[in-house]
C-alpha positions in Angstrom: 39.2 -8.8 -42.0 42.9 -9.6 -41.1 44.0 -11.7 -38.4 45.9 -9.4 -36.6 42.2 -7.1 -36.5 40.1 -10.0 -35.0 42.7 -10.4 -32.3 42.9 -7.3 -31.3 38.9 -7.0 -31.6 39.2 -9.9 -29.3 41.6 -8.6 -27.1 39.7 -5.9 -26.3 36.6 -7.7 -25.9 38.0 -9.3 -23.0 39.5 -6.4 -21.6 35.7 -4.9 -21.8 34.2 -8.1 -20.0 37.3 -7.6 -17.2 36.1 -4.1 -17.0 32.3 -5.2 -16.8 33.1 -7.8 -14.3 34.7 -5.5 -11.7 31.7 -2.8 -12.1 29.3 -5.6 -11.7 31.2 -6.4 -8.5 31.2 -2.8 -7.7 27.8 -2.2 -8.0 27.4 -5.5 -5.5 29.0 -3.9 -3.1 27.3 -0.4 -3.5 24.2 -2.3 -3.2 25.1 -3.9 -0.2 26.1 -0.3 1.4 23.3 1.0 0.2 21.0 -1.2 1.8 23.6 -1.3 5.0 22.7 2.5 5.0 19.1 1.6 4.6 19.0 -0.7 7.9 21.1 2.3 9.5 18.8 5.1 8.8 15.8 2.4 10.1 17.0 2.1 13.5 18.3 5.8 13.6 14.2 6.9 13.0 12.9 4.3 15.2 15.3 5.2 18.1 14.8 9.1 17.4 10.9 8.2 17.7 11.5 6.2 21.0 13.2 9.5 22.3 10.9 11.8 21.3 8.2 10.0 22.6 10.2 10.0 26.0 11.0 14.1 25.7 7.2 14.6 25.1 5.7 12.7 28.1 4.0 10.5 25.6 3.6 6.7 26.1 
């Protein structure tokens, strides 16, 4: 293998861990949302049972 292969194989190897670094961060942050979104939809069913129960003479 010539020099000028290996760093170019190594170039792009770092380019590939850049790349896998920023998804990685990506997917932090769409876990964060997604859980965000979680929390959301928890407080959106409770409160929607609270009102119902209120619209419904219940207790």
């Amino acid at each position: 293998m010539s020099m000028t292969c290996q760093r170019e194989l190594l170039e792009l190897g770092g380019v590939m861990l850049e790349f896998y670094g920023v998804m990685l961060e990506f997917g932090e942050v769409m876990l964060e949302f997604g859980l965000g979104m979680l929390e959301f939809d928890g407080v959106m069913l409770i409160s929607g049972l609270s009102t119902h129960q209120k619209s419904t003479g219940g207790p």
